[in-house]
Every structure is written in structure tokens, then in C-alpha cells.
C-alpha positions as CSV (number, residue, x, y, z in Angstrom):
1,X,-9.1,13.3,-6.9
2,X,-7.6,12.8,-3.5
3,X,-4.4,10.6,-2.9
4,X,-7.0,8.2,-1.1
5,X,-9.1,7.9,-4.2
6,X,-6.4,7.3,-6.8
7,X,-5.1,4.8,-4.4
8,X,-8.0,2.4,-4.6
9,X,-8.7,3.4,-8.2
10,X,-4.4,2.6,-9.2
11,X,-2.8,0.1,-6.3
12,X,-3.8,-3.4,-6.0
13,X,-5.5,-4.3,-3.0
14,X,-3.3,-6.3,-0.8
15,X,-2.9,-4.1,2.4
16,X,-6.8,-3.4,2.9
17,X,-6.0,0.3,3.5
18,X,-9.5,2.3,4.3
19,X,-10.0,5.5,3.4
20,X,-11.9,6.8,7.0
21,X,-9.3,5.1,8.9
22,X,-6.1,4.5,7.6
23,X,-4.1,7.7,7.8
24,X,-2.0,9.7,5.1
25,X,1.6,10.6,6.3
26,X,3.2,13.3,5.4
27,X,6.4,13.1,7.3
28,X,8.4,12.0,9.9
29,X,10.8,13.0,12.6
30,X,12.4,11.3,15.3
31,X,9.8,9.0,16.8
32,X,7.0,11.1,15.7
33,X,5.1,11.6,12.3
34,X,2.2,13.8,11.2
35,X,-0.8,13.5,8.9
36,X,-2.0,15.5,6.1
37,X,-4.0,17.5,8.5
38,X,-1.0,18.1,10.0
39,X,-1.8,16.3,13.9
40,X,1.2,14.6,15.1
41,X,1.4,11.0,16.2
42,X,3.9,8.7,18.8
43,X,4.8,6.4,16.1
44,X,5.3,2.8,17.8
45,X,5.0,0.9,14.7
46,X,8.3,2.5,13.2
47,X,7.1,1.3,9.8
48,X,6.9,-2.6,10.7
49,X,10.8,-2.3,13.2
50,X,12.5,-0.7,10.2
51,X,13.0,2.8,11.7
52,X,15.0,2.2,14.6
53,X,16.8,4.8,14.3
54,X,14.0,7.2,14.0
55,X,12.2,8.7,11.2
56,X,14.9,10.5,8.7
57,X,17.3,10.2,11.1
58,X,20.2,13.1,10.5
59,X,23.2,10.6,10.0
60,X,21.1,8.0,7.6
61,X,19.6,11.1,5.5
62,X,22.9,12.4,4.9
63,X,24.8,9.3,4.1
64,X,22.1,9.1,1.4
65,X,22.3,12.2,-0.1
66,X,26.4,12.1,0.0
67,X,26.3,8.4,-2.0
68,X,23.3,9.4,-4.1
69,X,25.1,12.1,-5.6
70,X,28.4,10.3,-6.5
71,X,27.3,7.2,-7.7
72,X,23.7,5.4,-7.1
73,X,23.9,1.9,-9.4
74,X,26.1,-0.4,-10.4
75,X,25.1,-3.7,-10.4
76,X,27.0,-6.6,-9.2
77,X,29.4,-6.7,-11.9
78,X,31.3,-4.3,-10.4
79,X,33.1,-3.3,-6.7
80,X,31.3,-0.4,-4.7
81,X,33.2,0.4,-1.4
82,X,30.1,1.1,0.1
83,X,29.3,-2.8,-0.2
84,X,32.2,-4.1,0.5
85,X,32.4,-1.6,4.1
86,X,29.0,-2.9,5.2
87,X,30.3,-6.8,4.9
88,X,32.6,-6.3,6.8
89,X,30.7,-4.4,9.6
90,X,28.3,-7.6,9.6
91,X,30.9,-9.9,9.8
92,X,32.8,-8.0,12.5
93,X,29.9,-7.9,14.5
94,X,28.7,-11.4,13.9
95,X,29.3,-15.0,13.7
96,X,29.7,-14.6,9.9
97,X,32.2,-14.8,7.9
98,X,30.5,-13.4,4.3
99,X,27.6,-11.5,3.7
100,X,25.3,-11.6,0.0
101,X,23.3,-8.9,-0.2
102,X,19.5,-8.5,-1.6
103,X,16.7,-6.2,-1.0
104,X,14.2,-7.6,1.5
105,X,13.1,-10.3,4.3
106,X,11.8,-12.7,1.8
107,X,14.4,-12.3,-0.7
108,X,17.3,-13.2,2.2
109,X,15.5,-15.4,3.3
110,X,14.9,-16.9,-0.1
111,X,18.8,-17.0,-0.5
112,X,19.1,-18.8,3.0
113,X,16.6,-21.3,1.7
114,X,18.9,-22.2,-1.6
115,X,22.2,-22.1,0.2
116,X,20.8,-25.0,3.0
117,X,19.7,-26.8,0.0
118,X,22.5,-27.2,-2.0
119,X,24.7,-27.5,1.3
120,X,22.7,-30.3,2.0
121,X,23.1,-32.1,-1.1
122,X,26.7,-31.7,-0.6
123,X,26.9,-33.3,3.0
124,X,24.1,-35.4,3.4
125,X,22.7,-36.6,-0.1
126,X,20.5,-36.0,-2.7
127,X,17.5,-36.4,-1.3
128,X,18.3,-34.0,2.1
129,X,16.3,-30.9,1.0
130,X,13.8,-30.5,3.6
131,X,14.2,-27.6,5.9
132,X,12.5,-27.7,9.2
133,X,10.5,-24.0,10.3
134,X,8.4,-23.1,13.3
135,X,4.7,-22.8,13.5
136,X,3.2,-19.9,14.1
137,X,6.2,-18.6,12.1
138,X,6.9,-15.7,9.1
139,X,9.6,-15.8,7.0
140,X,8.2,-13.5,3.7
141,X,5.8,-13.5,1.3
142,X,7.8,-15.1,-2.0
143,X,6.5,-18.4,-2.8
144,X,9.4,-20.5,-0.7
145,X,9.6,-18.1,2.1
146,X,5.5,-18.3,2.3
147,X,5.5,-22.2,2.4
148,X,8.6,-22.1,5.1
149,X,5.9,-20.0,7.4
150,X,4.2,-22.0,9.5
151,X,0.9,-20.4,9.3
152,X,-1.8,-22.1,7.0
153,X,-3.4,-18.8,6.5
154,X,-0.6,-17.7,4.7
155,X,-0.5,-20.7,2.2
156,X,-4.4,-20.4,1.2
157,X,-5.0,-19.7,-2.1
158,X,-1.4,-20.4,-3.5
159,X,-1.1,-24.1,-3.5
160,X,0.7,-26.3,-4.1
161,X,3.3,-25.1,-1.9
162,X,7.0,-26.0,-2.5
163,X,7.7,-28.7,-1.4
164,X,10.2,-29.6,1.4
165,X,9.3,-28.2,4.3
166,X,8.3,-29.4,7.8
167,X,6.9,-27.3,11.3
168,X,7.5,-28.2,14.9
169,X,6.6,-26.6,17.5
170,X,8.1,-23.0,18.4
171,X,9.8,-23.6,22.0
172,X,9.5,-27.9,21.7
173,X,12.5,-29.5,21.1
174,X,11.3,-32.6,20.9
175,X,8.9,-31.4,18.1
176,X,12.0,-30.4,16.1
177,X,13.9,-33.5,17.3
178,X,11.1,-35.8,15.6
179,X,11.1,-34.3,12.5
180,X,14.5,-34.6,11.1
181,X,15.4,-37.9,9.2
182,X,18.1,-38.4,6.2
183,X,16.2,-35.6,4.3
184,X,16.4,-32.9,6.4
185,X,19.6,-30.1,5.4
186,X,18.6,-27.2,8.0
187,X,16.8,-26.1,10.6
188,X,15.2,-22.1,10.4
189,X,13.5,-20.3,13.3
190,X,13.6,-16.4,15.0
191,X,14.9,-16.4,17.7
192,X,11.8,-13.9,18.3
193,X,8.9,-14.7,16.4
194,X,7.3,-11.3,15.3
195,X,4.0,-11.4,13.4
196,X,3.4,-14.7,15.4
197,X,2.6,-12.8,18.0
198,X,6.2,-11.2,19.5
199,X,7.3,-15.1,21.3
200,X,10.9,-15.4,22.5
201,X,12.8,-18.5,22.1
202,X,13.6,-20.4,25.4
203,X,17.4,-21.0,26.2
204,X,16.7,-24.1,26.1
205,X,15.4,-24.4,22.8
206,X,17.8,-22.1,20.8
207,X,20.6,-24.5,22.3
208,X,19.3,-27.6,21.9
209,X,18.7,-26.6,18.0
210,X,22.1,-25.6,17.9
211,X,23.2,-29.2,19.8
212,X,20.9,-31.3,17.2
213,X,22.1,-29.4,14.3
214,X,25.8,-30.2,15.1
215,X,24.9,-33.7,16.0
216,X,23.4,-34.3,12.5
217,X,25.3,-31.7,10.4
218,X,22.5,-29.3,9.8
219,X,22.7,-25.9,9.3
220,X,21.0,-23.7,11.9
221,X,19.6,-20.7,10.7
222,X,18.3,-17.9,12.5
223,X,15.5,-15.2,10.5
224,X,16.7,-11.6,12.4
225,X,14.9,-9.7,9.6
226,X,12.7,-8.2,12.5
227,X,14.3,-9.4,15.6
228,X,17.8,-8.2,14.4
229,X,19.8,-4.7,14.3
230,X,19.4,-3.9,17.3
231,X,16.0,-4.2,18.4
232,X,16.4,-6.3,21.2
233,X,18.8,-4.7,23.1
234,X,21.4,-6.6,21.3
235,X,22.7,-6.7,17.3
236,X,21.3,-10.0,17.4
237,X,18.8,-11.0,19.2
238,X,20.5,-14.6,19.2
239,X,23.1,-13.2,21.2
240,X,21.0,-13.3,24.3
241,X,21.4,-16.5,23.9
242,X,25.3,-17.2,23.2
243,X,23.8,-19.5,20.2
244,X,25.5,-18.3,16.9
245,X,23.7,-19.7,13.9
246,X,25.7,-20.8,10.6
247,X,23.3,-19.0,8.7
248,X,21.6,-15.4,9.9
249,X,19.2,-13.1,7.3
250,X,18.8,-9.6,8.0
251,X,17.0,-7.0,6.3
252,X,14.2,-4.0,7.6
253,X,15.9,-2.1,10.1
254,X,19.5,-2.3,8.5
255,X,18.6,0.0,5.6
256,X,17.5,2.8,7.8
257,X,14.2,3.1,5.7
258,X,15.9,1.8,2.6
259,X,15.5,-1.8,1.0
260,X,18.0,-4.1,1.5
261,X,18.5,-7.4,2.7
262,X,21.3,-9.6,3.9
263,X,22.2,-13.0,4.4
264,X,25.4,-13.6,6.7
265,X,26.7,-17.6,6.8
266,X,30.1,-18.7,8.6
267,X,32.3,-21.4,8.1
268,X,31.8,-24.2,5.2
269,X,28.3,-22.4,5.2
270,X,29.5,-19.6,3.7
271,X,31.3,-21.3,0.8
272,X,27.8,-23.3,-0.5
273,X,27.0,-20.8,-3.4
274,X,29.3,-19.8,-6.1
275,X,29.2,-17.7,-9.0
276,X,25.8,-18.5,-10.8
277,X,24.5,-20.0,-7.9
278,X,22.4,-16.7,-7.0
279,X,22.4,-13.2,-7.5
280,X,20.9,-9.8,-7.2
281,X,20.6,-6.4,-9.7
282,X,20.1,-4.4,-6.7
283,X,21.4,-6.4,-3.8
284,X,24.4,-4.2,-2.1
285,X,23.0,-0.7,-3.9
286,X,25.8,2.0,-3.0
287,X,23.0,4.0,-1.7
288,X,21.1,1.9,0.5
289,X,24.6,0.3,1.8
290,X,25.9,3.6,2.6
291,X,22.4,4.2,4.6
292,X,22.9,0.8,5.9
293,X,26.7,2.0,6.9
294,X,25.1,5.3,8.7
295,X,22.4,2.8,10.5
296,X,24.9,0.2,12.2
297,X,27.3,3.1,12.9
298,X,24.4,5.0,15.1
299,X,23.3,0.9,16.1
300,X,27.1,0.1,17.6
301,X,27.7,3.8,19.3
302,X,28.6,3.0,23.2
303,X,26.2,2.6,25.3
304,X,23.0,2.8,22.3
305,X,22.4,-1.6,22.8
306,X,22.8,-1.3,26.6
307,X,20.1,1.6,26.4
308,X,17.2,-0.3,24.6
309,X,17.9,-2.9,27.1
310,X,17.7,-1.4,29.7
311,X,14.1,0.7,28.0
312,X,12.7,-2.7,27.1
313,X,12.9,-3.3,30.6
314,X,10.8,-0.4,31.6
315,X,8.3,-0.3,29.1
316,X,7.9,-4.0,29.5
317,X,7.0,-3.4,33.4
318,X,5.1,-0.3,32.5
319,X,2.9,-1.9,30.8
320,X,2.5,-5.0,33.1
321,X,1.3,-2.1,35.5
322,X,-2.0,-1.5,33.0
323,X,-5.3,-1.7,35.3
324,X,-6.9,-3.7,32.7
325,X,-8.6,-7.5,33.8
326,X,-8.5,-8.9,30.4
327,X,-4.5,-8.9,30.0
328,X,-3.5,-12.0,29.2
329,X,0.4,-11.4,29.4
330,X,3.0,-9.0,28.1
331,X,6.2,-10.5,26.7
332,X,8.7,-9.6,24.6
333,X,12.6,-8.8,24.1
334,X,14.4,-5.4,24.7
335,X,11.7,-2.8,22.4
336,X,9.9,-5.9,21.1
337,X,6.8,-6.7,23.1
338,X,3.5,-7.9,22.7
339,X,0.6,-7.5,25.2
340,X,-2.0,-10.0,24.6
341,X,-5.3,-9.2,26.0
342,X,-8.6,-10.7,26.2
343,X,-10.6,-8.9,24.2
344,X,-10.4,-6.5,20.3
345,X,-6.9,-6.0,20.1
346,X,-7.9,-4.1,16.7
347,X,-10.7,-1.9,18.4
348,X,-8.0,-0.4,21.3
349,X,-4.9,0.1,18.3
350,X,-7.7,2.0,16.8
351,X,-8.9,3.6,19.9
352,X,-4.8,4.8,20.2
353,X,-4.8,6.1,17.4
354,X,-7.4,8.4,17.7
355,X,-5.2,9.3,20.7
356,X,-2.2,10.2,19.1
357,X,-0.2,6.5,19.1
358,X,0.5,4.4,16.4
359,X,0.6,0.9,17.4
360,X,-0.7,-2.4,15.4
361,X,-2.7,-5.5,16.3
362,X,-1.8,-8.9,15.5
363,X,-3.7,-11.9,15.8
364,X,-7.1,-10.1,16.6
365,X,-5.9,-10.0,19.9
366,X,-1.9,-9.1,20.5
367,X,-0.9,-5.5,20.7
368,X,2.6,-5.2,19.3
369,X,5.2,-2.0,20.5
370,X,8.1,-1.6,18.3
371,X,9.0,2.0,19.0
372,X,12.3,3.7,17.6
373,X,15.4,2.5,19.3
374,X,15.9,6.5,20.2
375,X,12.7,6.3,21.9
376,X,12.8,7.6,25.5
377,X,11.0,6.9,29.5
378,X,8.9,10.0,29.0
379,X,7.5,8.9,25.3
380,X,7.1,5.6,26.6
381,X,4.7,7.0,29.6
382,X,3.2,8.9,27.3
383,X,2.3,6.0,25.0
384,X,1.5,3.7,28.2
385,X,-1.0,6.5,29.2
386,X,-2.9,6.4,25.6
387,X,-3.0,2.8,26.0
388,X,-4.6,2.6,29.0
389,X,-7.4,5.3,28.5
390,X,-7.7,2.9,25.4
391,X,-7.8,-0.3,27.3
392,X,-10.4,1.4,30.0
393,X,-13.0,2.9,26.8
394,X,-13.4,-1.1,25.7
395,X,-13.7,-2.4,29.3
């Protein structure tokens, strides 16, 4: 039987893979992959923003095989310096002041959920539990991160939710203004919202959360699971902004292709959970922490943050330059962008595809880029070409 076959004979279905169209990777290099057949692909997807540094990038792979053959698992009831050196390269290049470490999105997220409740009941009563998110929002899949997304679709099927949770409006302050009362405990938003559809946060709105927070002794917390490490042009993508949150999650693009996750919180924030308060068997893995180590090494070079900023920039107006009528708008921060079009986003990511570029639709009608941060001008008017022969075949 083929690898296709046992797939939908062994794996649950959950990611609707389809055997005539969903391709079967063999491996990767750089900002390219290739397929059993061996034809080679511009890979824009970079495995949902976690390969910014490239497929099996040279520094990551080796960091991996150095750890992996000295010591791969511990658990928690033990140091590993490879744990301890990644806390404090967060810390030192954030607004934290300690890290806890876990193994995905949802699960730091998760732990950012449990700290702003118990922080709350410490500051503001027993009843302040409710945590305000964003429509059109994603924060995980686990049953607390689901219910903090604010998009119904997402909570079908799994009701009841958990309770404690409210939605404003992404870029509204007044939305979020309205919504807190004496139950509220914290406020959690990306400052890019990714599968929403690639939506920056205004300046105004990141600082007013920041402003109402402090006012009524919330935390703010920012989700940088996708938006994070780098991907904007900056470590954080708050830091366009100047708006440091108390509490910050992290997790896809720091492992270098590993899991992890991490959960960074500053000041009395960072105090909120103590020993039996949370935990993690795998969280801070000397493996996937000294990956992790390679990854924000490579991240924080010289001139690597100024570079995506400056490439955002260009593919951005490249792709502004598409002769297309049904283009709705392109947005998006450093290499994060969405072009929205008029028209079957799923039919032209196909159509790319078939072209040689991997890219992914979102919405039914948002094309989303999130190339490899080592991604350069002429793969980027490369991929631009592909998507406008694309674009031209469905007009």
C-alpha cells in the first residue's frame, strides 16, 4: 500500500488531506522542498511560519544532533543548561522577566490563560476570571484556547465552551473598553491576527489596550505564536508598536521545526504560578531548546530583522503590482501578508501549486505568504510571477 493509502486507512481525519492533491514531501532545503516524484517546490507556507529559518537549516540540524547525542530527556525535575540558556535569551530580548516552557501554541497559550486567572483572583477578586479575546481570532485548538478564539466555527460541535470569555472587535477599542467590568483579569490579542486572515493591529489599538489595562490592573497579553520570532521584521511583532505586554506566548518558529512552546510574563506577572500551579513533561526538552538556542542565535545575527523588513516591504509592493481586478487588498507585517481577492482563493493556491509554489488559502478567499525569513528578491519574483499566471488562469 502507498503512504497515501495507509494514511487514510491509520490517521484520523482532521486535516482533510486528499490523495490527488495534497502532496507527499520528501525533503526540504533552504526555502525549497521536493515531492516523492522528486519536482521541487518555492515553499511559502514554511510549514504554518515555523521554518523561518529555512528547511533543516545547517546551524538548527546540528545543534540537534550535538544535544541529541549527550542527553535528550529529563523532565522538569531536573536542570538542563540548554533550558535555562534559552530563558534567558527570551528574557534578554524581551519585556520578560521568566519564561515556562511547553510544547505548542495552545499549550502556552493554555498556561497564559491559567496564570491571568489566578492573577486575577489575586488583585481583583474572586469572581475576576473573564479574559477578553479578539474576533476573528486563533489562539489553539485545546478546549480553553478554542473557546478564547473568536471564531464560532471553531466552537461547533464542542459545547459547552469554558466559560469566561468575552470578544470585541479586533482594531475597536471601544469594543474592548465595553466589555470589561469587576470580572474581567486580562485582555489577549495578536498583535497580527494570522488565520484570521493576516490583520495588523493599529497603533492605536495596541496602546490603548495597554492604557486600559494599566487603568484597571489587567494583564495584557499578546499571542506571538505566529506573529513572533522574527517574522515580522522584528523579534516581536509588538515591538513595532513600543507596546510590551505583561504576558507574551511563543511557540512555532522558535523550535526551528521542533515543538516547543513558551510563555514569557514580567513583573508581578511573572510570579502568579508557583510550584504545582502548572507544569510540563516535555516543556524545555534539551533537544528542542538547544534547536531553539541555534534558531534565535541565526534570528538575532546583525542585520537578519532589518533584512525581513526591509523584504516585507518589497514583496508587499510586488504583489500590490499584480494585474488582477478582483484584488481586494494586500496587507500584512514584514513576511506576513495576506492578499485578499475577490474570487477562489483555494482554486489560485491550487493553481500555484501546480506551478511550483506553495502557498495556502484562508478564509475561501485570503492568500496567505509566509516564506522563510532567508528568503530572497529573486525567489520572491519568482513566486509573484506564479501567482499572477495563477491569478490570470481564474480571471
Amino acid at each position: 500500500m502507498t503512504v497515501k493509502s495507509l494514511e487514510k486507512q491509520y490517521i484520523i481525519n482532521t486535516y482533510n488531506r486528499q490523495p490527488e492533491a495534497t502532496l507527499l514531501l520528501k525533503r526540504g532545503e533552504g526555502v525549497y522542498v521536493w515531492d516523492e516524484s522528486g519536482n521541487r517546490y518555492l515553499d511559502f507556507v514554511s510549514g504554518l511560519a515555523v521554518n523561518n529559518l529555512g528547511h533543516c537549516h545547517p546551524a538548527v540540524v546540528e545543534a540537534i544532533n550535538c544535544q541529541a547525542q549527550k542527553l535528550m530527556h529529563t523532565s522538569n525535575l531536573y536542570y538542563t543548561e540548554p533550558q535555562v540558556r534559552l530563558a534567558e535569551a527570551l528574557v534578554t530580548h524581551s519585556s520578560a522577566n521568566k519564561v515556562f516552557f511547553c510544547n505548542s501554541g495552545a499549550e502556552a497559550n493554555e498556561a497564559a490563560i491559567k496564570l491571568a486567572r489566578k492573577f486575577g483572583k489575586q488583585n481583583r477578586g474572586e469572581g475576576a476570571y473573564e479574559i477578553i479575546t479578539a474576533e476573528r481570532s486563533f489562539h489553539g485548538r485545546t478546549l480553553a484556547a478554542v473557546t478564547a478564539t473568536g471564531q464560532p466555527k471553531y466552537h461547533q460541535g464542542f459545547e459547552p465552551m469554558v466559560s469566561g470569555f468575552r470578544y470585541g472587535k479586533f482594531n475597536d477599542l471601544k469594543s474592548f473598553e465595553t466589555l470589561i467590568n469587576e470580572n474581567t483579569c486580562a485582555i489577549l490579542v495578536e498583535p497580527v491576527q494570522g488565520e484570521g486572515g493576516i490583520y495588523p493591529a493599529t497603533q492605536e489599538f495596541l496602546a490603548g489596550l495597554r492604557k486600559l489595562c494599566d487603568e484597571h490592573k489587567l494583564l495584557l497579553m499578546f499571542d506571538e505564536v505566529q506573529c513572533g520570532v522574527g517574522r515580522t521584521g522584528k523579534f516581536l511583532a509588538c515591538e513595532h508598536y513600543g507596546v510590551e505586554p505583561d504576558v507574551y506566548t511563543l511557540a512555532k518558529a522558535l523550535g526551528g521545526g521542533l515543538p516547543i512552546g513558551a510563555m514569557g510574563a514580567r513583573g508581578n506577572a511573572a510570579d502568579v504560578l508557583v510550584p504545582g500551579d502548572h507544569a510540563s513533561t516535555f516543556g524545555g526538552n534539551p533537544v528542542t531548546c538547544a534547536a531553539a538556542n541555534a534558531v534565535l542565535q541565526a534570528i538575532l545575527a546583525d542585520q537578519f530583522l532589518p533584512r525581513v523588513e526591509q523584504l516585507g516591504h518589497y514583496f508587499t509592493e510586488k504583489l500590490r503590482e499584480l494585474d488582477y481586478p478582483g484584488i481586494v487588498e494586500v496587507r500584512g507585517l514584514g513576511l506576513m501578508i495576506g492578499l485578499e481577492i475577490n474570487g477562489d482563493g483555494a482554486a489560485v493556491a491550487k493553481a500555484c501549486q501546480e506551478k511550483g509554489l506553495l502557498i495556502n488559502c484562508i478564509g475561501g478567499k485570503i492568500l496567505r505568504f509566509i516564506p522563510p525569513l532567508v528568503v530572497d528578491e529573486e525567489q520572491i519574483d519568482a513566486a509573484v510571477t506564479v501567482v499572477q499566471q495563477a491569478l490570470s488562469a481564474l480571471n
